[in-house]
C-alpha positions in Angstrom: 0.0 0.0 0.0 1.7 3.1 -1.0 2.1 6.3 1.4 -0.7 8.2 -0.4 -3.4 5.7 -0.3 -2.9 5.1 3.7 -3.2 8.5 3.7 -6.0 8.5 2.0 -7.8 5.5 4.1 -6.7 7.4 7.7 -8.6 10.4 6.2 -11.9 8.5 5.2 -11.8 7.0 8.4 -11.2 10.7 10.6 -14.4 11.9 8.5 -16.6 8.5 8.8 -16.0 8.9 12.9 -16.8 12.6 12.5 -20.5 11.5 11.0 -19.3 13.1 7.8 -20.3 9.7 5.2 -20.4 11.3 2.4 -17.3 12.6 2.2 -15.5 9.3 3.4 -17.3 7.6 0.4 -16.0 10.0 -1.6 -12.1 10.0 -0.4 -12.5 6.0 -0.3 -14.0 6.4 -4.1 -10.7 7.8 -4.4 -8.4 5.9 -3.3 -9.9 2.5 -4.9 -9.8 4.4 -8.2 -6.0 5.0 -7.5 -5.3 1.7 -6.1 -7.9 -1.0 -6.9 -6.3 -3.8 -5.4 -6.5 -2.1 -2.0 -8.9 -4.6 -0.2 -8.8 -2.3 2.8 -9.9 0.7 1.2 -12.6 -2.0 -0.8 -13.9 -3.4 2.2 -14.4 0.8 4.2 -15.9 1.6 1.4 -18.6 -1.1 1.3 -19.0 0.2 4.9 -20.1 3.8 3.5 -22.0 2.8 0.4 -25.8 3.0 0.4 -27.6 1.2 -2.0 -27.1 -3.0 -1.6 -25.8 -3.6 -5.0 -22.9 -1.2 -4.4 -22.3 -3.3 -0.7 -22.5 -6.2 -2.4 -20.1 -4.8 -5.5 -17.6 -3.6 -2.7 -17.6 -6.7 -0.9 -16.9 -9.1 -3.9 -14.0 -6.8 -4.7 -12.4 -7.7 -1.7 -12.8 -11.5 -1.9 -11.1 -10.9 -5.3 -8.2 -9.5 -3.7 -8.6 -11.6 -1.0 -10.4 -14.9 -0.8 -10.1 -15.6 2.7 -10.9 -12.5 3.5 -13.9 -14.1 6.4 -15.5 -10.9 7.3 -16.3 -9.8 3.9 -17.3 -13.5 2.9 -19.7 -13.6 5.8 -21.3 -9.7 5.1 -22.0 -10.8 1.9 -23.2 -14.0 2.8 -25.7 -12.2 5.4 -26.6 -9.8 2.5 -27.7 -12.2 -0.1 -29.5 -14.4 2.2 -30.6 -13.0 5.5 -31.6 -15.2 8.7 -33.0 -14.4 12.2 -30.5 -14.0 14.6 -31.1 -17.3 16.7 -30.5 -15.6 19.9 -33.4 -13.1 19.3 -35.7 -15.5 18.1 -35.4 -17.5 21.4 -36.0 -13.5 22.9 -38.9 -13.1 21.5 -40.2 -16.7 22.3 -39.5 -15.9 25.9 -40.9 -12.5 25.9 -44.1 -14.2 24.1 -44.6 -16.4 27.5 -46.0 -15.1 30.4 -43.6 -15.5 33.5 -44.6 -16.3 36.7 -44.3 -13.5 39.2 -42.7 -14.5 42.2 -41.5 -13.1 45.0 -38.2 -12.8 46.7 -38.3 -16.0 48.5 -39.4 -17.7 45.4 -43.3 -18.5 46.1 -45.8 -18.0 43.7 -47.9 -14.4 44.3 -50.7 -15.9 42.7 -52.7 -17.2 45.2 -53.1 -14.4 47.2 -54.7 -12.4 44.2 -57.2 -15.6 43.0 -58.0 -15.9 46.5 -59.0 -11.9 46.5 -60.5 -12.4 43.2 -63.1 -14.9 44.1 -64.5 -13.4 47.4 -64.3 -10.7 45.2 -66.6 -12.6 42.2 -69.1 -13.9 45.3 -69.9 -10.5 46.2 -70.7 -9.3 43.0 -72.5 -12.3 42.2 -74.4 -11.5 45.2 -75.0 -8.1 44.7 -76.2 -9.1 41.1 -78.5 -12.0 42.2 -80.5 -8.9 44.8 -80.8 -6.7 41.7 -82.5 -9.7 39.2 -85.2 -10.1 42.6 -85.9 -7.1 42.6 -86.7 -6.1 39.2 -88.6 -9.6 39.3 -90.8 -8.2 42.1 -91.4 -5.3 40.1 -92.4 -6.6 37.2 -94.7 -9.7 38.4 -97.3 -7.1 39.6 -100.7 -6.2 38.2 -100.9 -3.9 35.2 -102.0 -1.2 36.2 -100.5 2.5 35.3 -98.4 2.2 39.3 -97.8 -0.1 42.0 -98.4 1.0 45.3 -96.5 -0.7 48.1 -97.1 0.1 52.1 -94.3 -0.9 54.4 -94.8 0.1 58.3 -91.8 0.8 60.3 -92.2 1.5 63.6 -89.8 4.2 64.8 -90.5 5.6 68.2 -94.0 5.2 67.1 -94.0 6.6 63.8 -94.9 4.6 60.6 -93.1 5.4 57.5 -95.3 4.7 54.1 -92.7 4.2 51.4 -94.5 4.5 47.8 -93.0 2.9 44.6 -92.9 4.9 41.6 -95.0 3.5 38.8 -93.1 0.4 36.3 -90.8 1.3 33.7 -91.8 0.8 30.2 -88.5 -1.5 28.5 -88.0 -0.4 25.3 -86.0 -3.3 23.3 -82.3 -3.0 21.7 -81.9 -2.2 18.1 -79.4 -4.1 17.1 -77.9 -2.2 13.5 -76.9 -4.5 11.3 -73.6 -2.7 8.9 -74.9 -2.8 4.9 -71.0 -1.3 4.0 -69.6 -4.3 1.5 -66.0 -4.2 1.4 -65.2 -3.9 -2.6 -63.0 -6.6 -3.7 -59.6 -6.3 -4.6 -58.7 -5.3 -8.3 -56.3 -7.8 -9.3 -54.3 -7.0 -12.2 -54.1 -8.7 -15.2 -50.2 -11.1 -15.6 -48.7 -8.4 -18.2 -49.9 -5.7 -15.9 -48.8 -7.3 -12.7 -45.3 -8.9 -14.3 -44.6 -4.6 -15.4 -45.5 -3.4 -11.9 -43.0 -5.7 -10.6 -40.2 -4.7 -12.9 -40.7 -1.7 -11.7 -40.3 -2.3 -8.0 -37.4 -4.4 -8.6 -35.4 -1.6 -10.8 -36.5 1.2 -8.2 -36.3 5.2 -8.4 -33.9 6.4 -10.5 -31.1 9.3 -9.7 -30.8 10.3 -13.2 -34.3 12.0 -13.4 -36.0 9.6 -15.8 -37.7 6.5 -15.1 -35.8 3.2 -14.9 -38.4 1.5 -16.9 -38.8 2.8 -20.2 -40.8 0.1 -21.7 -41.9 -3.2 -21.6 -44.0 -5.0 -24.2 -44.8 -8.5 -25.3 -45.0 -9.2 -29.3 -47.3 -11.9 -29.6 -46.3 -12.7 -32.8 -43.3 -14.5 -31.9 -43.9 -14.9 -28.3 -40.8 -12.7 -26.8 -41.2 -9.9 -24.3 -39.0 -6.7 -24.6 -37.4 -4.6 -21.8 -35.5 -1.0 -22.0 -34.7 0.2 -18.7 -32.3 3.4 -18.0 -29.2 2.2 -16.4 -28.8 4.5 -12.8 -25.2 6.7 -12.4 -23.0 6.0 -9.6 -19.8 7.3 -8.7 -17.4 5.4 -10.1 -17.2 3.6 -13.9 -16.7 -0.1 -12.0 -20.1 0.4 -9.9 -22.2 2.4 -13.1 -20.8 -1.4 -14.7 -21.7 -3.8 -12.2 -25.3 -1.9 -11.2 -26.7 -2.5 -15.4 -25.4 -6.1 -14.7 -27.8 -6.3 -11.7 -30.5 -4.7 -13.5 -30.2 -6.8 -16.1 -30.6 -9.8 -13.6 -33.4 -8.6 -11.5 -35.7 -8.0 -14.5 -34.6 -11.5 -16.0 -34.9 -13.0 -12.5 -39.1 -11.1 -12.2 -39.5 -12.3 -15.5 -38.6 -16.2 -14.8 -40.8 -16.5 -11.8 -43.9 -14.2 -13.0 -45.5 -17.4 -14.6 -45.5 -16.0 -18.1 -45.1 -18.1 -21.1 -42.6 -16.5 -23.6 -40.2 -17.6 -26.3 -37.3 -15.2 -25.6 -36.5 -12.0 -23.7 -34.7 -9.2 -25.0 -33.3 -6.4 -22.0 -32.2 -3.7 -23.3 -30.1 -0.8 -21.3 -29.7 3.3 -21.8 -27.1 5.9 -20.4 -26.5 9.3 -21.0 -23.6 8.9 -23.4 -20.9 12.1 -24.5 -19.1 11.8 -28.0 -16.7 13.1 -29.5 -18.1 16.9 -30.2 -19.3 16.8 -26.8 -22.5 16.1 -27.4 -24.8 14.1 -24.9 -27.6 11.7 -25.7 -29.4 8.7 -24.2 -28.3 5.7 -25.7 -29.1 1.6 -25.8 -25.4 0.5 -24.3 -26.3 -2.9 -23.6 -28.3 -5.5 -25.3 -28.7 -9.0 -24.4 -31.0 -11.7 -25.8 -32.1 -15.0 -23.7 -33.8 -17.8 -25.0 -36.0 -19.5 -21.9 -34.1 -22.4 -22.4 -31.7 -20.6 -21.0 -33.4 -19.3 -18.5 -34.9 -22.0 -16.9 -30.9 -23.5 -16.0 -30.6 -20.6 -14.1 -29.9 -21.6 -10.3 -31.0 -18.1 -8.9 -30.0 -19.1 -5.5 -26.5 -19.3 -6.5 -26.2 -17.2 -9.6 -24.1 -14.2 -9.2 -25.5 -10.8 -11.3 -21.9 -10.5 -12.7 -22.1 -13.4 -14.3 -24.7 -12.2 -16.7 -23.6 -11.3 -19.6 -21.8 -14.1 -20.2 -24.6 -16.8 -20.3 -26.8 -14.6 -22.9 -27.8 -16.2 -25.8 -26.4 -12.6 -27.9 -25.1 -9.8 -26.0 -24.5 -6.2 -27.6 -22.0 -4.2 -25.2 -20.8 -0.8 -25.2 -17.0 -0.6 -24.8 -17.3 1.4 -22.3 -19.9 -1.0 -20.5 -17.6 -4.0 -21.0 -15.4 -5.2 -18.3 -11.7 -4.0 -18.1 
């Protein structure tokens, strides 16, 4: 590692511990640019990237440059096919359970409270069992507009006449019955749902134009065509390896959306500058797979920078091919 890059590294890492990201990612940009068989600098920058595909771009660089590089072997491993921590499962299986509250000397403090809880059900059974005579009494009278009821106290002589007021009229419940029917779900026809899903694969773009320019299906020989716009990034390697991941995410949707085809042609635009200076959008890669192909795919395993290689034709820019 020469003086300049470690130079270069200590200064990413002075601004990544300052909460400055951005501009660690760019120093780290850098110095892999300068020296791209620093797996240091690889492996700090795959710390400050945002977007998965430039992790997982980072991360492979360093297993290049160094195989047994574990860490980065595992990150990548974790990335491509996640798992629940074990230890937090079991967590949340414990928090799930009810414990039994006990106190200091270890007994259980749930006695106590049933015990209190059923003298405390009696009572208000009790209570309830009164109120049900009662309103029995009441209403097992003679139907007439009031009831009239004479009770004689004696109290130092006195008697006390205590009148009850006349019977409450019950009126019944209504019970409302909802009439609101829940409309059913619109479910979209394949070709619909298979372009909606392209389009959540491929994202929001950061060029200001949408990453998926067109898809289509020509019935007349069966094949499905795709133009999506390739997204910038801040280095030529990662602008590379992101169309290559594209390309495999809409081939992947594609191959599990159920659709019958023949072939499938993906077809990929950047802003391009010739000679004069001039900028326009233009097709820079072009790749034809037959579903023959296809259907060998192991998407498990299959690495996106494998995937220009296994195309029945492929069409590359130059500057889209690898160095």
């Amino acid at each position: 590692m020469s003086e300049q890059i470690e130079q270069l590294i200590q200064q990413a890492i002075t601004e990544a511990r300052a909460g400055n990201k951005a501009n660690a990612r760019a120093i780290l940009s850098r110095a892999v640019k300068q020296e791209p068989g620093n797996a240091r600098a690889w492996y700090l920058l795959s710390q400050m990237v945002d977007k998965q595909e430039q992790v997982i771009y980072c991360l492979e660089q360093v297993l290049k440059i160094q195989p047994d590089n574990t860490k980065a072997r595992q990150r990548l491993k974790d990335i491509k096919n996640p798992v629940i921590d074990a230890s937090l499962a079991d967590e949340v299986s414990t928090v799930a359970k009810s414990p039994v509250e006990t106190t200091k000397a270890g007994r259980d403090i749930r006695t106590p409270l049933k015990r209190r809880n059923i003298v405390l059900g009696a009572l208000a059974g009790i209570l309830i069992l009164c109120m049900v005579c009662v309103g029995a009494a009441m209403l097992s009278g003679d139907d007439t507009d009031s009831i009239s009821v004479t009770e004689m106290a004696q109290n130092e002589g006195t008697s006390v006449a205590q009148t009850l007021a006349p019977k409450a009229t019950l009126e019944p419940t209504k019970i409302v019955i909802p009439t609101d029917t829940v409309a059913p779900t619109a479910t979209l026809e394949p070709r619909e749902a298979l372009q909606a899903e392209v389009e959540e694969v491929l994202g929001s773009g950061n060029r200001g134009i949408p990453r998926l320019t067109k898809l289509t299906f020509d019935d007349s020989d069966n094949s499905i065509l795709v133009n999506w716009a390739i997204d910038d990034n801040f280095t030529e390697k990662l602008i590379k390896y992101g169309a290559k991941l594209d390309a495999t995410k809409i081939l992947r949707t594609i191959a599990e959306s159920g659709i019958d085809y023949s072939y499938v042609i993906l077809t990929g635009s950047f802003s391009m500058v010739d000679k004069f200076g001039n900028t326009s959008e233009d097709n820079v890669v072009n790749l034809t797979f037959y579903k023959t192909t296809v259907d060998r795919i192991n998407w498990d395993n299959f690495l996106g920078g494998d995937i220009y290689s296994i195309a029945d034709y492929a069409t590359i820019w130059v500057a889209f091919q690898d160095d």
